[in-house]
PAPA-757894 format. One record per residue: residue number from 0; x, y, z of N, C-alpha, C in turn. Coordinates in nm, 4 decimals. Layout:
BEGIN
<pt NUM, <X, Y, Z>, <X, Y, Z>, <X, Y, Z>>
...
REM end
This chain:
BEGIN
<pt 0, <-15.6742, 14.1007, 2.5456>, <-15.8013, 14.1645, 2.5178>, <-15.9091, 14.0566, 2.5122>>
<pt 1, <-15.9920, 14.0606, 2.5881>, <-16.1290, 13.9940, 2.5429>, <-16.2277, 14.0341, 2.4327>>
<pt 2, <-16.2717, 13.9173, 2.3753>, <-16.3625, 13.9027, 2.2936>, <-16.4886, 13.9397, 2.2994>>
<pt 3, <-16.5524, 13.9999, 2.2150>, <-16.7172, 14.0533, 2.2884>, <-16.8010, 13.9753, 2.3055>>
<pt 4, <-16.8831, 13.9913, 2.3644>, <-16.9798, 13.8692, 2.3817>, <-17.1302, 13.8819, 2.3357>>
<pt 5, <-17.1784, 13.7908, 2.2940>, <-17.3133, 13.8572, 2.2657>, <-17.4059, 13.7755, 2.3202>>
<pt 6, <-17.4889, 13.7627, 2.4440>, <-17.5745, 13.6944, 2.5145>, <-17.5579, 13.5920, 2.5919>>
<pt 7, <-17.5643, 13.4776, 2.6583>, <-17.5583, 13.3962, 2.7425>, <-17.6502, 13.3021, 2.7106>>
<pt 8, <-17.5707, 13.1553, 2.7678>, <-17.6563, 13.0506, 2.7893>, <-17.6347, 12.9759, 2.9452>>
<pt 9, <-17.7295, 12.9529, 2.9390>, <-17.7396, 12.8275, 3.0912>, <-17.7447, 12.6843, 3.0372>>
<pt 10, <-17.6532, 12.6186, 3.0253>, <-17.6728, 12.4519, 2.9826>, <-17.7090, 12.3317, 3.1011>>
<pt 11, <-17.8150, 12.3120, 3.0841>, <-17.8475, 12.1626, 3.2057>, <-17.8524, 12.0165, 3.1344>>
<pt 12, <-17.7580, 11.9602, 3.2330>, <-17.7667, 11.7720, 3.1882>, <-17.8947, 11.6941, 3.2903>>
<pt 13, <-17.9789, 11.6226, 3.1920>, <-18.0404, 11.5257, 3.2517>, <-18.0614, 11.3881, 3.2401>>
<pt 14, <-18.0909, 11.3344, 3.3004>, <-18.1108, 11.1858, 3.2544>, <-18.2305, 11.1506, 3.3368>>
<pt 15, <-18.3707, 11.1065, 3.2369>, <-18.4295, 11.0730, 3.2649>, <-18.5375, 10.9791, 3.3238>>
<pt 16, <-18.6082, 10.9281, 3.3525>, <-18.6700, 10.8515, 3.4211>, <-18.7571, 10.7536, 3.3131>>
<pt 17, <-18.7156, 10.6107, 3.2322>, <-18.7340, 10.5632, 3.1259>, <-18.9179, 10.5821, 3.1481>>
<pt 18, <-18.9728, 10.5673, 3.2009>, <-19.0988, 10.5697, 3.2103>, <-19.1738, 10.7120, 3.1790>>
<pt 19, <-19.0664, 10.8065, 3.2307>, <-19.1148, 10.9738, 3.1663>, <-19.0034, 11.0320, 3.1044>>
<pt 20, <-18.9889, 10.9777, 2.9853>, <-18.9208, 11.0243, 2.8584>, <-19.0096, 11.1703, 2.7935>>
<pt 21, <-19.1694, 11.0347, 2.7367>, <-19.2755, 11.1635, 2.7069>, <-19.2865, 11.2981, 2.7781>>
<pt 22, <-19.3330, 11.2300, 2.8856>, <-19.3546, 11.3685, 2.9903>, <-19.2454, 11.4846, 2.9877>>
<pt 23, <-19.1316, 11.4341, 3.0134>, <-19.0021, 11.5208, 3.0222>, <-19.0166, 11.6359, 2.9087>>
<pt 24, <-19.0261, 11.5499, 2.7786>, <-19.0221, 11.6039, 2.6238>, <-19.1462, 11.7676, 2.6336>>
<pt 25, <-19.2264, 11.6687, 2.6757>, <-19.3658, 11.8320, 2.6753>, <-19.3258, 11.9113, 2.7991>>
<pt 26, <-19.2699, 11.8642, 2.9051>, <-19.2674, 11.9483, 3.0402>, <-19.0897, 12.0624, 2.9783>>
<pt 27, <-19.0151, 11.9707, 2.9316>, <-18.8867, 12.1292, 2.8637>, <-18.8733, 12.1418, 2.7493>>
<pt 28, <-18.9944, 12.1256, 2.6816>, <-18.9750, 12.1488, 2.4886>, <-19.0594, 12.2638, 2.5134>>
<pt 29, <-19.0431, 12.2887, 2.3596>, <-19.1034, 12.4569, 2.3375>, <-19.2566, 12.4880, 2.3808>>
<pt 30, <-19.3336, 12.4142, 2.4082>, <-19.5159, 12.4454, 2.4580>, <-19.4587, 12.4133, 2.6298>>
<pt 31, <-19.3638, 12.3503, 2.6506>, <-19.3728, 12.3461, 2.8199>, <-19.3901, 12.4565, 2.9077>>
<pt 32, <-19.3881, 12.4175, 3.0445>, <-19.3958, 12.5177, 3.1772>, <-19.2709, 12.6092, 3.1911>>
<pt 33, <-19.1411, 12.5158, 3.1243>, <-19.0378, 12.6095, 3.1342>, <-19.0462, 12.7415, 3.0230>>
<pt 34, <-19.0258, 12.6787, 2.9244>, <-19.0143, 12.8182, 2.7840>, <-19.1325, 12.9049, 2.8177>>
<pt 35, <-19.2614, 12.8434, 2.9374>, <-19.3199, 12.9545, 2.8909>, <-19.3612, 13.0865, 3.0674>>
<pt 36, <-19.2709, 13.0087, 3.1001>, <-19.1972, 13.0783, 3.2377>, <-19.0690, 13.1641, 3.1811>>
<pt 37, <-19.0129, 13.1366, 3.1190>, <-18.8679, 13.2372, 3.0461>, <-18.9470, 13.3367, 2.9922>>
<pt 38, <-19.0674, 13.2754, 2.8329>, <-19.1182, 13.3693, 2.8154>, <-19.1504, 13.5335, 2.8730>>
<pt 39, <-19.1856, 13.5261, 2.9998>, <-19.2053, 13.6164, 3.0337>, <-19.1541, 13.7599, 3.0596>>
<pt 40, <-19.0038, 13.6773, 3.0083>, <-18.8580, 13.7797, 3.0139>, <-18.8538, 13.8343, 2.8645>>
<pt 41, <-18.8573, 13.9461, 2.8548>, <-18.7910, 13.9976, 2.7132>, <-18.6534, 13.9749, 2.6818>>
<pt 42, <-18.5658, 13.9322, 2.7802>, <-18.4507, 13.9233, 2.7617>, <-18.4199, 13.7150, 2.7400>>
<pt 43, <-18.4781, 13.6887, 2.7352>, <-18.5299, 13.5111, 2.6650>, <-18.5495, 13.5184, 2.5583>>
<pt 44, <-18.4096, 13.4232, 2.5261>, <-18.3988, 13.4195, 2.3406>, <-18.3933, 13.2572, 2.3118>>
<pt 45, <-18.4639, 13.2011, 2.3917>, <-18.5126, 13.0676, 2.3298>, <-18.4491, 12.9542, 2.4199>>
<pt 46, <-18.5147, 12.8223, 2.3933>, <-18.4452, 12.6762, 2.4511>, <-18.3983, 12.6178, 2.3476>>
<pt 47, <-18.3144, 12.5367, 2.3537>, <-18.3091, 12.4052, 2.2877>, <-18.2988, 12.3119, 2.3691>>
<pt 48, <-18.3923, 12.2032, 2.3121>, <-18.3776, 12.0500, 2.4225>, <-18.3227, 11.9722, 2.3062>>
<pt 49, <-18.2112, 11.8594, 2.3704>, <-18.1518, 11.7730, 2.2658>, <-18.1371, 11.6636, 2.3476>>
<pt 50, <-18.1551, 11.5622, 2.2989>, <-18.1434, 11.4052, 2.3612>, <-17.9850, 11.3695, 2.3107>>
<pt 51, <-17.9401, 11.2906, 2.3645>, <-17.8188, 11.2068, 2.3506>, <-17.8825, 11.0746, 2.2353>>
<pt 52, <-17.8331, 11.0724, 2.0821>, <-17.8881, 10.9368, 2.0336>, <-17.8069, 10.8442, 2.0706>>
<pt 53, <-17.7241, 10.8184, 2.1658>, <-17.6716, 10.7135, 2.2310>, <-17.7791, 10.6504, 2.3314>>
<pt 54, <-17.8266, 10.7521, 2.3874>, <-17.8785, 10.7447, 2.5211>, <-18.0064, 10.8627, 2.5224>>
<pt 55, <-18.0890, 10.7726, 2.4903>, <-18.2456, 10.8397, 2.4479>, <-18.3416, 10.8972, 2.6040>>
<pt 56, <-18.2526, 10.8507, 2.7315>, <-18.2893, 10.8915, 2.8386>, <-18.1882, 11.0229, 2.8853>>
<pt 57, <-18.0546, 11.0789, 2.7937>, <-17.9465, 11.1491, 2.8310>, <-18.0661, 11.2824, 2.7813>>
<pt 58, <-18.0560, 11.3999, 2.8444>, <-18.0888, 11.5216, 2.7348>, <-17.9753, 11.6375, 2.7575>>
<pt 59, <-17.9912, 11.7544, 2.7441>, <-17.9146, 11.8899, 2.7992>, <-18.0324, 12.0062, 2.7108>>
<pt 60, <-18.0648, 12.0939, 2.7976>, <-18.1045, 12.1712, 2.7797>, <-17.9960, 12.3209, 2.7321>>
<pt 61, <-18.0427, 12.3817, 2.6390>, <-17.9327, 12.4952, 2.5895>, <-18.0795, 12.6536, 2.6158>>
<pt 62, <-18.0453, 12.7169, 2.7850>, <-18.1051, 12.8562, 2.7759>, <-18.0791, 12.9424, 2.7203>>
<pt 63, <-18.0927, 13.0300, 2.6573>, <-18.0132, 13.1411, 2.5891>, <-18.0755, 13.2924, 2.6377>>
<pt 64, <-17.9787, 13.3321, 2.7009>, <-18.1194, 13.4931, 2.7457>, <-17.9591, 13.6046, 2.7256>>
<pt 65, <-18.0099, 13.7437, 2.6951>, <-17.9467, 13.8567, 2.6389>, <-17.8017, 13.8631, 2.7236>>
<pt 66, <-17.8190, 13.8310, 2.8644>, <-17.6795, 13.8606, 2.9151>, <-17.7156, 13.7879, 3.1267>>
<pt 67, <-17.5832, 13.7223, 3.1192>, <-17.6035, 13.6397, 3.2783>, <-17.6925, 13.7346, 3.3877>>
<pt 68, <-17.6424, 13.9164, 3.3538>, <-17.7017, 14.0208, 3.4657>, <-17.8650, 13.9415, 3.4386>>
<pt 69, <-17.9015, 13.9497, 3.3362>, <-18.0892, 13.9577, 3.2927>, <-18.0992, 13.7838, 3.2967>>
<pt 70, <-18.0207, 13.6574, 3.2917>, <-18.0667, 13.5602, 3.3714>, <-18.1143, 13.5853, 3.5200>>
<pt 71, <-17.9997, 13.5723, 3.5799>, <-18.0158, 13.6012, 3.7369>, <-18.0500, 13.6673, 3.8046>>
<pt 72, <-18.1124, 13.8033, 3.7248>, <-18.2147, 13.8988, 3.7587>, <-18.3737, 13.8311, 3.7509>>
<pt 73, <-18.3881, 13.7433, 3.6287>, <-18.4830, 13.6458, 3.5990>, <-18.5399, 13.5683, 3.7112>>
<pt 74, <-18.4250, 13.4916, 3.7443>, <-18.4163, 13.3970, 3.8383>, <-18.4896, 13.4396, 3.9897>>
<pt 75, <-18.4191, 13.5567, 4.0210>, <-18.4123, 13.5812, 4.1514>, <-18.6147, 13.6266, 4.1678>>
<pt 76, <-18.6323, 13.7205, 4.0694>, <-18.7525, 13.7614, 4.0329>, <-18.8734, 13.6511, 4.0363>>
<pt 77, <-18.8477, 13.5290, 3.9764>, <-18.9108, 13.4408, 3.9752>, <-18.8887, 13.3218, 4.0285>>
<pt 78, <-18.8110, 13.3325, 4.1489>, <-18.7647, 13.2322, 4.2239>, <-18.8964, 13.1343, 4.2940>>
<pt 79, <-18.9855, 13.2304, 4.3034>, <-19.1336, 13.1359, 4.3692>, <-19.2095, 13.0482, 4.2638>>
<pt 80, <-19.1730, 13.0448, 4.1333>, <-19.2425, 12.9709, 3.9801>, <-19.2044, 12.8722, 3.9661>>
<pt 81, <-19.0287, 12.9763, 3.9813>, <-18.9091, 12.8618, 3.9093>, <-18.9058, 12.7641, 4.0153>>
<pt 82, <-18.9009, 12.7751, 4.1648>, <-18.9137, 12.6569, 4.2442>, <-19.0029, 12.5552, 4.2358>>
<pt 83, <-19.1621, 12.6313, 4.1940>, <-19.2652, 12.4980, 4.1771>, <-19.2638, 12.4203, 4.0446>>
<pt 84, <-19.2320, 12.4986, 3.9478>, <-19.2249, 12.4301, 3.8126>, <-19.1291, 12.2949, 3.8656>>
<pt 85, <-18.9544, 12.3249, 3.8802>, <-18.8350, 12.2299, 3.9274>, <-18.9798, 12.1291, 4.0174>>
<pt 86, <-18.9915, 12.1572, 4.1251>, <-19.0609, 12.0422, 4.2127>, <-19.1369, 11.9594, 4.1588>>
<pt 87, <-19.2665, 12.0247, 4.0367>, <-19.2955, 11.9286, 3.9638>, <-19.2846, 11.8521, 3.8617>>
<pt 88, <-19.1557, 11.8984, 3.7808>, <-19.0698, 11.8308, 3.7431>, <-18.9717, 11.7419, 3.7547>>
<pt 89, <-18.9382, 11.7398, 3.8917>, <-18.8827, 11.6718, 3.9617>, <-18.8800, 11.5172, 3.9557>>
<pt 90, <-18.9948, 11.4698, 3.9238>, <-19.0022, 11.3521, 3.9561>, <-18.9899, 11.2564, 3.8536>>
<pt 91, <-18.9803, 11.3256, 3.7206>, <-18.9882, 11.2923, 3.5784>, <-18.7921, 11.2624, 3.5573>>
<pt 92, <-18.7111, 11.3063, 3.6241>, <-18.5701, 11.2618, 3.5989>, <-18.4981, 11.1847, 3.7103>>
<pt 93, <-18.4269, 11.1365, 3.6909>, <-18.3188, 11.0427, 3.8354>, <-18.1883, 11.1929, 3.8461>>
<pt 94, <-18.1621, 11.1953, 3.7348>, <-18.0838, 11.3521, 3.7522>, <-18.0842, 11.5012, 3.7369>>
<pt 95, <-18.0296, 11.5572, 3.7813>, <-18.0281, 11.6827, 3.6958>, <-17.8783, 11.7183, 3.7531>>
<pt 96, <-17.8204, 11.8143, 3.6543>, <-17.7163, 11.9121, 3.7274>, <-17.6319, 11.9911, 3.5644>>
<pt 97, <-17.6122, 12.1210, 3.6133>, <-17.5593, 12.2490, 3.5538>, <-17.4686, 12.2082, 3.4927>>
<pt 98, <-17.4581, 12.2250, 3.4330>, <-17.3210, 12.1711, 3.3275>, <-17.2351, 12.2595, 3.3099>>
<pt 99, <-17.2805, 12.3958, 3.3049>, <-17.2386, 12.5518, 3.3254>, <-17.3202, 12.6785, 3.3022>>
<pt 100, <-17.2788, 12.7705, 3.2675>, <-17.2892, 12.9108, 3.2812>, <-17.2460, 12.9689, 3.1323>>
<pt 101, <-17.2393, 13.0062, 3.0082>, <-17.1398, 13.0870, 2.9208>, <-17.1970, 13.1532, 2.8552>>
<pt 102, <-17.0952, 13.2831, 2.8642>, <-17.1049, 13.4056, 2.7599>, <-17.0847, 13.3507, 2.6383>>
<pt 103, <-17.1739, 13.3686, 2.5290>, <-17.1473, 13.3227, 2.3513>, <-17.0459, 13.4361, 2.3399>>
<pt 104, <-16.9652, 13.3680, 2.2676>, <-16.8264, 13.4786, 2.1846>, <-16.8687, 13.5011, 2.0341>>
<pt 105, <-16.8716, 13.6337, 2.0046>, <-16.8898, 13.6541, 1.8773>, <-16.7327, 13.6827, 1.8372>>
REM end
């Protein structure tokens, strides 16, 4: 039997570009272009951005929205935003990449 689930997250790893640490911080913290591009979803239940204190250039972003259907319904919907926001963000990290996909288990 599976466990129920109650909402979803999208987790991203980055590592940033020592020169745009700042920038990074305002461009995916809570006043940025991203949270306030999710915003627009009722089904967006917040970010968390967290740095690595090993590694003050490491971060991961934690999305949280009601369920993967109402991410990727998100996504697809706002695929022309979400592309320019990424592009100009772009230049502020050396990396990015998905770390995963998960249903929260209650």
């Amino acid at each position: 039997m599976n466990a129920p689930s109650s909402g979803f997250v999208a987790v991203w790893e980055f590592t940033v570009r020592a020169e745009h640490v700042a920038a990074f911080r305002r461009a995916y913290g809570a006043g940025g272009p991203w949270v306030a591009l999710f915003r627009q979803s009722a089904d967006y239940c917040g970010t968390e951005l967290c740095v690595d204190p090993a590694n003050p250039r490491r971060f991961v972003t934690i999305d949280r929205w009601t369920s993967p259907a109402a991410y990727r319904a998100f996504r697809e919907e706002q695929r022309a935003a979400y592309a320019e926001i990424d592009l100009d963000c772009g230049t502020l990290t050396e990396s990015e990449r998905l770390l995963g996909e998960f249903e929260i288990v209650t």
